[in-house]
Chimera marker file (.cmm) of the C-alpha trace (Angstrom):
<marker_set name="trace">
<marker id="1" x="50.558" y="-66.277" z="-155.025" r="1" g="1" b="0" radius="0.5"/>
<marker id="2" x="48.129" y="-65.196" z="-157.550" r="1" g="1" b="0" radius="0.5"/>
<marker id="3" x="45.131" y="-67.967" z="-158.497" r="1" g="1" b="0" radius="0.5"/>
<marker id="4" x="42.040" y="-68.441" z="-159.607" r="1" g="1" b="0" radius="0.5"/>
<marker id="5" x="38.920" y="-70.061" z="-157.618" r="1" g="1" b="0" radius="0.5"/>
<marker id="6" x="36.921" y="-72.178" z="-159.729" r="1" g="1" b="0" radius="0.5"/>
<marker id="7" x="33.529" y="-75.071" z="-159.653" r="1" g="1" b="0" radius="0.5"/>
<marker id="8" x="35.074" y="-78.247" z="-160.608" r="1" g="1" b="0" radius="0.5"/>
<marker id="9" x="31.186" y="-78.868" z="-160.525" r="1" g="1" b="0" radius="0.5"/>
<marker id="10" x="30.116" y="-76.312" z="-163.480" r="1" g="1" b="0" radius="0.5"/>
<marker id="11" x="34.335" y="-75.307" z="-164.712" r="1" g="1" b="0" radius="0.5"/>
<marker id="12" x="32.911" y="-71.543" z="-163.653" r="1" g="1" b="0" radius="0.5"/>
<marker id="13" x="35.731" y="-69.079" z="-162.314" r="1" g="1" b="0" radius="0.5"/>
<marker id="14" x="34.113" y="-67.224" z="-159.161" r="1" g="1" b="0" radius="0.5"/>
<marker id="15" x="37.490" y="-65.098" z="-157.990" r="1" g="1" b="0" radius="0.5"/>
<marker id="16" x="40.784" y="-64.568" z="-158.538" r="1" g="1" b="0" radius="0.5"/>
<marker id="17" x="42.969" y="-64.126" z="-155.405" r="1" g="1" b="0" radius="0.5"/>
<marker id="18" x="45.845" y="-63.385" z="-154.038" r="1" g="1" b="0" radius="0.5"/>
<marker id="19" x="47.382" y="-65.252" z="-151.060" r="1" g="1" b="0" radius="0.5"/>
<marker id="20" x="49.788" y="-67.243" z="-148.747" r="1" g="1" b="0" radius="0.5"/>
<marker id="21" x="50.514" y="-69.781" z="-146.650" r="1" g="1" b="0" radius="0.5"/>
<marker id="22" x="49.597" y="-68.906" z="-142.758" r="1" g="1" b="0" radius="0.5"/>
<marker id="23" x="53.383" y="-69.730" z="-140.826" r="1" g="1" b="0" radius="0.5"/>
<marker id="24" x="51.883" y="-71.409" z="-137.794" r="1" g="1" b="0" radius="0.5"/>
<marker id="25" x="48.543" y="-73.631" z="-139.292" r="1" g="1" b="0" radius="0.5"/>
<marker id="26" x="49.705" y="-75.933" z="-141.425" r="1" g="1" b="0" radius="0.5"/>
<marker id="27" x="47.797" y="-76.094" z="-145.416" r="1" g="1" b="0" radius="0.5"/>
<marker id="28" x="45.846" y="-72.768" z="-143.962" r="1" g="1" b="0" radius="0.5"/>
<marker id="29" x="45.897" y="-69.521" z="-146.597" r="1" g="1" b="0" radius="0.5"/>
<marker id="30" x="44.889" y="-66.306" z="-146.481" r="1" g="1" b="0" radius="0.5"/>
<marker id="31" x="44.874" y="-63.595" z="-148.627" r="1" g="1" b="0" radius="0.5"/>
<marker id="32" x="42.938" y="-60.977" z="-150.617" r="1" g="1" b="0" radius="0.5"/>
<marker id="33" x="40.263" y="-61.048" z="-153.730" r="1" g="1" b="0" radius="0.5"/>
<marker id="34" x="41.286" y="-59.239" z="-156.013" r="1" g="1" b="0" radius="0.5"/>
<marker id="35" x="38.410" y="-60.168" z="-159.033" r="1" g="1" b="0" radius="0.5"/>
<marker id="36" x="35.082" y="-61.232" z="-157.224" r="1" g="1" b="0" radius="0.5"/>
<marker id="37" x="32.460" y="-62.875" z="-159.323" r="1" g="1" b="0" radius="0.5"/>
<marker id="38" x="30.923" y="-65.394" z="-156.646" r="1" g="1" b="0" radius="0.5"/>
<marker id="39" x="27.415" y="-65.903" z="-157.492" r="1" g="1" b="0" radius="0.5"/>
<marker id="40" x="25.199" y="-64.083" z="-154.875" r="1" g="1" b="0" radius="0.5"/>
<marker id="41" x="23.707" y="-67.356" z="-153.918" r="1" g="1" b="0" radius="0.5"/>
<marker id="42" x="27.407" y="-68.927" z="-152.885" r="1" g="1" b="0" radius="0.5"/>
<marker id="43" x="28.321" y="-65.548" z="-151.305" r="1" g="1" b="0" radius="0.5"/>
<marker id="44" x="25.151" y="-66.170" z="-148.878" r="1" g="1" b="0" radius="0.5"/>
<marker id="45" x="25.944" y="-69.760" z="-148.160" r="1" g="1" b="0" radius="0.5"/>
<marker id="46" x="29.715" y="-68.815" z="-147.038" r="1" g="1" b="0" radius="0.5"/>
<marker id="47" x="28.606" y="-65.836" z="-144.596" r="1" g="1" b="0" radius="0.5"/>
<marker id="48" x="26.126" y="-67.907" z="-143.069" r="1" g="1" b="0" radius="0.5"/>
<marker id="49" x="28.554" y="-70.584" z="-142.770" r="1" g="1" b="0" radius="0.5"/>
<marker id="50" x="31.052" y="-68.050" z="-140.914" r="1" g="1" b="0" radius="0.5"/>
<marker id="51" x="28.216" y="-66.836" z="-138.865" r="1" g="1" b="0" radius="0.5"/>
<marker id="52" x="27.541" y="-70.645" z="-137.655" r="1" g="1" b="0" radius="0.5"/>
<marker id="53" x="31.638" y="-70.778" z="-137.238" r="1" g="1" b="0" radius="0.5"/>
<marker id="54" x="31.615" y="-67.740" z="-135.175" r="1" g="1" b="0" radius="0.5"/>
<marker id="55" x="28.334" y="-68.360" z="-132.866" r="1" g="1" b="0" radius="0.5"/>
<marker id="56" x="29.762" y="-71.512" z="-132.261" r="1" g="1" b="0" radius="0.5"/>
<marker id="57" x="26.652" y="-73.295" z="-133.386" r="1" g="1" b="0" radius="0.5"/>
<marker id="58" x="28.612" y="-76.213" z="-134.504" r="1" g="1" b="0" radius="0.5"/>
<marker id="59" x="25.844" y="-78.268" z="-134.868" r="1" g="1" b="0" radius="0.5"/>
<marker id="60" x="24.313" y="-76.241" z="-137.817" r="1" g="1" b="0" radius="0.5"/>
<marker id="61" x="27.920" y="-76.411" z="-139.322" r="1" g="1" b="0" radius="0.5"/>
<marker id="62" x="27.431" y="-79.742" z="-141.445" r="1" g="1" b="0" radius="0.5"/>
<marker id="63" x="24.347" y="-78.503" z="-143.385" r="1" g="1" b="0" radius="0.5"/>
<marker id="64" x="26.191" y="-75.151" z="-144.382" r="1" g="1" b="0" radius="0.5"/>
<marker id="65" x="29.231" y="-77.170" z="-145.492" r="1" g="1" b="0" radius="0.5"/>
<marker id="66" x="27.100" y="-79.456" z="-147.473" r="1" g="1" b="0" radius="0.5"/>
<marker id="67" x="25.847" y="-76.634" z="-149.499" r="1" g="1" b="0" radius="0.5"/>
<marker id="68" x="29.031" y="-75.126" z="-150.268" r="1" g="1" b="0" radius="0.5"/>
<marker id="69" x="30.594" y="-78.401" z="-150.590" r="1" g="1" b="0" radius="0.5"/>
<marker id="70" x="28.218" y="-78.761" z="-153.879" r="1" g="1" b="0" radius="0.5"/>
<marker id="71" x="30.376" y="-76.116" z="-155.325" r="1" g="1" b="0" radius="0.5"/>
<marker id="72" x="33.299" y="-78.350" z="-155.279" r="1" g="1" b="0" radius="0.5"/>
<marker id="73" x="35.462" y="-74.881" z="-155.414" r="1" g="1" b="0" radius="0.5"/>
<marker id="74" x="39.423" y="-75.317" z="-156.169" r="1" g="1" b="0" radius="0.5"/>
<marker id="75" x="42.229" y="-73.697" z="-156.952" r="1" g="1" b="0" radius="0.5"/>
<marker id="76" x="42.997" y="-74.165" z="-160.565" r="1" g="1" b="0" radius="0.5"/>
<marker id="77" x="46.181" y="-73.347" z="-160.789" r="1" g="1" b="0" radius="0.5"/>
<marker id="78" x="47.888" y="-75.134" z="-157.059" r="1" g="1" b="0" radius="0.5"/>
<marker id="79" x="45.052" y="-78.050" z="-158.529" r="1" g="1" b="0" radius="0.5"/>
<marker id="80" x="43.710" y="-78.210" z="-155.174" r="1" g="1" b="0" radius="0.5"/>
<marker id="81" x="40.426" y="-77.913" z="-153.439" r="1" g="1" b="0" radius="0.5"/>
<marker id="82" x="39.821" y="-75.555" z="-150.768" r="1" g="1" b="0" radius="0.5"/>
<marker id="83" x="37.943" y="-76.098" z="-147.640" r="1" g="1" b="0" radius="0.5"/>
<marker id="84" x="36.474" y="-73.987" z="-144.806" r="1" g="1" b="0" radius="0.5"/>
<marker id="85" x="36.393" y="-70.930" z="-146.849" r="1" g="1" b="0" radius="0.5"/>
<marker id="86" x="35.990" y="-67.905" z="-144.744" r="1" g="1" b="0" radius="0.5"/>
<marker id="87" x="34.982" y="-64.031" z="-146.646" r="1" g="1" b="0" radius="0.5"/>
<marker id="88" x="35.116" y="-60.588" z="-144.624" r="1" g="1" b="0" radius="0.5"/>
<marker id="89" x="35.133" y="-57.293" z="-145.254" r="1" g="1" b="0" radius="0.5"/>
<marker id="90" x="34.030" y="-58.217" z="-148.963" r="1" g="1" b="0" radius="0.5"/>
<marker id="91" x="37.763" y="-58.888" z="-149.886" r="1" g="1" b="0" radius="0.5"/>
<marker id="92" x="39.521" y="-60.811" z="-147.048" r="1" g="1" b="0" radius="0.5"/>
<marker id="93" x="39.697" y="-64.214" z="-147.830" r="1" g="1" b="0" radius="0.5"/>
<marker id="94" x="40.911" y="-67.322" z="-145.611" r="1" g="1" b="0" radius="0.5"/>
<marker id="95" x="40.433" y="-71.347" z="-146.537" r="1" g="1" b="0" radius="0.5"/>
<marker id="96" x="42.691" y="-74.611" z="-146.013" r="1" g="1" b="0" radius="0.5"/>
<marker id="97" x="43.319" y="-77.042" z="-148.627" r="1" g="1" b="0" radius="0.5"/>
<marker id="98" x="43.239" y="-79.726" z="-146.612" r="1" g="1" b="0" radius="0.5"/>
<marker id="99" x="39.792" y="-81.015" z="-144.804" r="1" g="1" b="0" radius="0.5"/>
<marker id="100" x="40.962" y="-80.298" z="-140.975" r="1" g="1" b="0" radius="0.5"/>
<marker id="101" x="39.365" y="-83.409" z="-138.809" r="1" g="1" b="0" radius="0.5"/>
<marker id="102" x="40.206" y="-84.425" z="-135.354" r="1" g="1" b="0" radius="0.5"/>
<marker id="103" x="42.297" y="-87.309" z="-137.067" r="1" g="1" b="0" radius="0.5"/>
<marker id="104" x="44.538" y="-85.079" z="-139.263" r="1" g="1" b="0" radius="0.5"/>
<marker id="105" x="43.875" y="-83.535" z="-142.663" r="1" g="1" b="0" radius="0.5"/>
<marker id="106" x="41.839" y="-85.004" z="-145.605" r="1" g="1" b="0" radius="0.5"/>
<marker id="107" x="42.177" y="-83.734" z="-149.714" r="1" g="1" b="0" radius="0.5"/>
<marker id="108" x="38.296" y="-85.221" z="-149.849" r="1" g="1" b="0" radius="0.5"/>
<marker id="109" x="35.041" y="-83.741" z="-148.552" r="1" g="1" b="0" radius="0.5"/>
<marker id="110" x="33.761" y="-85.238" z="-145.514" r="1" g="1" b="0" radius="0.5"/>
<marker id="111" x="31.265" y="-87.686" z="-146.625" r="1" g="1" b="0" radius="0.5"/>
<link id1="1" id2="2" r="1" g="1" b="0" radius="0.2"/>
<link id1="2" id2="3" r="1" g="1" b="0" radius="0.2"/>
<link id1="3" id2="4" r="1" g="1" b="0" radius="0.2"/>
<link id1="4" id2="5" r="1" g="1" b="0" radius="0.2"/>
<link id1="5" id2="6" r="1" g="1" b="0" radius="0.2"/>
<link id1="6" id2="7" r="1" g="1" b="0" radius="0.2"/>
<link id1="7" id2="8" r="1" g="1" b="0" radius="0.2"/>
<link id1="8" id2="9" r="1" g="1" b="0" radius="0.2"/>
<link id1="9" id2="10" r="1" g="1" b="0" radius="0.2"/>
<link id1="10" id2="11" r="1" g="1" b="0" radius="0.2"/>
<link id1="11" id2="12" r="1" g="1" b="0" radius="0.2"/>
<link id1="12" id2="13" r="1" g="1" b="0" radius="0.2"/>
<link id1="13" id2="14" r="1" g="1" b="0" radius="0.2"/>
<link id1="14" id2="15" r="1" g="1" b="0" radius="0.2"/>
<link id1="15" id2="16" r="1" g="1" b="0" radius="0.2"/>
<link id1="16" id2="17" r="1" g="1" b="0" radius="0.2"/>
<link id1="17" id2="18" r="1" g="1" b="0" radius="0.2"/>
<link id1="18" id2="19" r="1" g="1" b="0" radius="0.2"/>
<link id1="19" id2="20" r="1" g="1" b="0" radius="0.2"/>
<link id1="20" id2="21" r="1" g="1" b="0" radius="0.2"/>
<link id1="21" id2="22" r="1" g="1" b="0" radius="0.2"/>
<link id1="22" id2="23" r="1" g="1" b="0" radius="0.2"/>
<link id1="23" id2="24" r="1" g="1" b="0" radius="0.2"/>
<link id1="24" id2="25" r="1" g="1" b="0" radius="0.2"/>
<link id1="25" id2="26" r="1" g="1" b="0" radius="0.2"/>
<link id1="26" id2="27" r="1" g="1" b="0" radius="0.2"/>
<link id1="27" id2="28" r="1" g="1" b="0" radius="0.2"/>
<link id1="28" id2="29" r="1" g="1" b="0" radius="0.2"/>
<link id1="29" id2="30" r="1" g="1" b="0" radius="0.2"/>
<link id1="30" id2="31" r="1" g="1" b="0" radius="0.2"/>
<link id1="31" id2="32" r="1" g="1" b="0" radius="0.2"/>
<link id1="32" id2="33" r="1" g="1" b="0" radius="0.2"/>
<link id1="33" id2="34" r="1" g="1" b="0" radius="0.2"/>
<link id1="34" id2="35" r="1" g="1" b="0" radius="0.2"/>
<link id1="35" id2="36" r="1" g="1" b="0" radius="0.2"/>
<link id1="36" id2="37" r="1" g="1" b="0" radius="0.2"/>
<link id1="37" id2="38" r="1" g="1" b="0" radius="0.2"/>
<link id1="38" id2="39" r="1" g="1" b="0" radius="0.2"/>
<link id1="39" id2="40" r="1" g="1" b="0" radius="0.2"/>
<link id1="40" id2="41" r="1" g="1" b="0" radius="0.2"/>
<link id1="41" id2="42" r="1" g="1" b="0" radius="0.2"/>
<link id1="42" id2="43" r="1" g="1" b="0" radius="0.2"/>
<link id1="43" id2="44" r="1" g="1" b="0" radius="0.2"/>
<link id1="44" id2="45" r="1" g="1" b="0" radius="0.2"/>
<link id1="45" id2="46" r="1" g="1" b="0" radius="0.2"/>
<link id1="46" id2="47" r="1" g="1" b="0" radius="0.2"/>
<link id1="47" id2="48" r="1" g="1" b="0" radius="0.2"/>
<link id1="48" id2="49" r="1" g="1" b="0" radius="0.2"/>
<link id1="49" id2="50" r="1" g="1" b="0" radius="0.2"/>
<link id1="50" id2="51" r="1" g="1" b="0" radius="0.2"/>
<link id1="51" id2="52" r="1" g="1" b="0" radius="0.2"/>
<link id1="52" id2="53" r="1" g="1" b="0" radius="0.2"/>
<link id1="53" id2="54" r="1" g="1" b="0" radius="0.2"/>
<link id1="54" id2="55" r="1" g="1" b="0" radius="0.2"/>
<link id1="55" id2="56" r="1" g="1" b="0" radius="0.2"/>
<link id1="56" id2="57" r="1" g="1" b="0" radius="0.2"/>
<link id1="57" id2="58" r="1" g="1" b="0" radius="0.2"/>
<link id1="58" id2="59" r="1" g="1" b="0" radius="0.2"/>
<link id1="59" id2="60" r="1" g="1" b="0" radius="0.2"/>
<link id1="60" id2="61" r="1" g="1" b="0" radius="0.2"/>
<link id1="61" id2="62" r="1" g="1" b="0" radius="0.2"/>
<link id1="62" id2="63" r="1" g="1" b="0" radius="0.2"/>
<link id1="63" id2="64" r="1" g="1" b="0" radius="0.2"/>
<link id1="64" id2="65" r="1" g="1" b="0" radius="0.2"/>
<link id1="65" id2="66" r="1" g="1" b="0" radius="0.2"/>
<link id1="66" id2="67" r="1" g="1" b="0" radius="0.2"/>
<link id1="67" id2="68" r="1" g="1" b="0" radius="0.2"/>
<link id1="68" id2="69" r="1" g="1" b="0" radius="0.2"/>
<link id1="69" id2="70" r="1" g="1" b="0" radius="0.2"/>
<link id1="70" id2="71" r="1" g="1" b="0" radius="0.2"/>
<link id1="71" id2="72" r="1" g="1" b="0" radius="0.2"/>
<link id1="72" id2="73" r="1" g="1" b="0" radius="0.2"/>
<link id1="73" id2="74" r="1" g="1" b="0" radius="0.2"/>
<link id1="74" id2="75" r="1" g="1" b="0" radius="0.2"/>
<link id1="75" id2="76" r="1" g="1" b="0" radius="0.2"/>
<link id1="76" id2="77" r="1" g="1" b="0" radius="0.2"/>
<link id1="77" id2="78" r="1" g="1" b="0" radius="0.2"/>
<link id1="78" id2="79" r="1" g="1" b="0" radius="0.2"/>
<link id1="79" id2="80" r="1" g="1" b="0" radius="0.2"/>
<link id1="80" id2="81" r="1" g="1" b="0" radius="0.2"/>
<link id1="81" id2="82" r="1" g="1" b="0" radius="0.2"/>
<link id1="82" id2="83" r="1" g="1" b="0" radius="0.2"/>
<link id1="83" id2="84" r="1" g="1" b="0" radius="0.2"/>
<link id1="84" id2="85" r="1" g="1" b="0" radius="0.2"/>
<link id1="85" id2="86" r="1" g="1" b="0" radius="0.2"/>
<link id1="86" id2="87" r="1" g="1" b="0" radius="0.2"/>
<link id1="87" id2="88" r="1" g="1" b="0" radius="0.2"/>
<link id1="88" id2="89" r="1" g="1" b="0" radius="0.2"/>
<link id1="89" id2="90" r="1" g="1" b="0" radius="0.2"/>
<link id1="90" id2="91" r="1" g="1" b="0" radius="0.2"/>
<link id1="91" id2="92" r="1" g="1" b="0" radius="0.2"/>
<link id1="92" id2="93" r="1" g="1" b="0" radius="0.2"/>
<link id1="93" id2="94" r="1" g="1" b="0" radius="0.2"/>
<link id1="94" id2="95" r="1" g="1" b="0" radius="0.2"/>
<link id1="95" id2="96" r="1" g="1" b="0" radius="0.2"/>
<link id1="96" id2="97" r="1" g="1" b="0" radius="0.2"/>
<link id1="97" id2="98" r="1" g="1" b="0" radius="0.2"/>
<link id1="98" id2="99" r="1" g="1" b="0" radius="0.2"/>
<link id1="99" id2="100" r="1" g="1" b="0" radius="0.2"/>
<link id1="100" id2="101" r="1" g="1" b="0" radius="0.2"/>
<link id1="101" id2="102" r="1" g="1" b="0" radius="0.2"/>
<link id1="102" id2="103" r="1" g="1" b="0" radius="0.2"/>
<link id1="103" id2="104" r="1" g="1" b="0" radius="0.2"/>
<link id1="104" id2="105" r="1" g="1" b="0" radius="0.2"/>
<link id1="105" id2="106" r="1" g="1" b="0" radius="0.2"/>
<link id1="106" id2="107" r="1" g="1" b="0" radius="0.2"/>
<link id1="107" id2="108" r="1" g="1" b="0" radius="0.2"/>
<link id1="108" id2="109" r="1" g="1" b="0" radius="0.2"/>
<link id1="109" id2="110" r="1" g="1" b="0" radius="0.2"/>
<link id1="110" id2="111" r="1" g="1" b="0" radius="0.2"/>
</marker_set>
């Protein structure tokens, strides 16, 4: 599926992608970017995020998500917001849109 990411925040379109449905982690996508226009700024927020994520530093996790979470990025045209958004190799992209929590999913930011 082909869609757009947007700001709810600022209406600004920061990627369009292309991507599906993961078949064993339920509301979990990945996919590819095929038109990257992230803001260098949001770009730096979502690879330090994934460096927290992948040092296991969970405890720095909540401040990086804040940040991002300012963004309010969604999908425009599946009308959702995506969470836990995960860039490599410049053009792999990975997110859920669902909030995963120890208590199931949410469709809101933690607060």
């Amino acid at each position: 599926m082909i869609d757009t990411i947007f700001s709810r925040k600022n209406k600004q379109a920061y990627a369009v992608v292309d991507y599906s449905q993961d078949e064993e982690i339920e509301f979990y996508f990945r996919g590819r970017i095929i038109e990257n226009s992230f803001p260098a700024e949001l770009l730096a927020l979502i690879e330090e995020y994934n460096g927290i994520v992948d040092d296991m530093a969970l405890s720095l996790v909540d401040g990086a998500e804040e940040k991002i979470y300012a963004y309010d990025l969604s999908l425009k045209a599946r009308d959702s917001r995506i969470f836990n958004i995960s860039i490599k190799n410049k053009d792999e992209i990975s997110f859920f849109t669902k909030y995963p929590t120890g208590d199931g999913f949410r469709d809101e930011y933690p607060v």
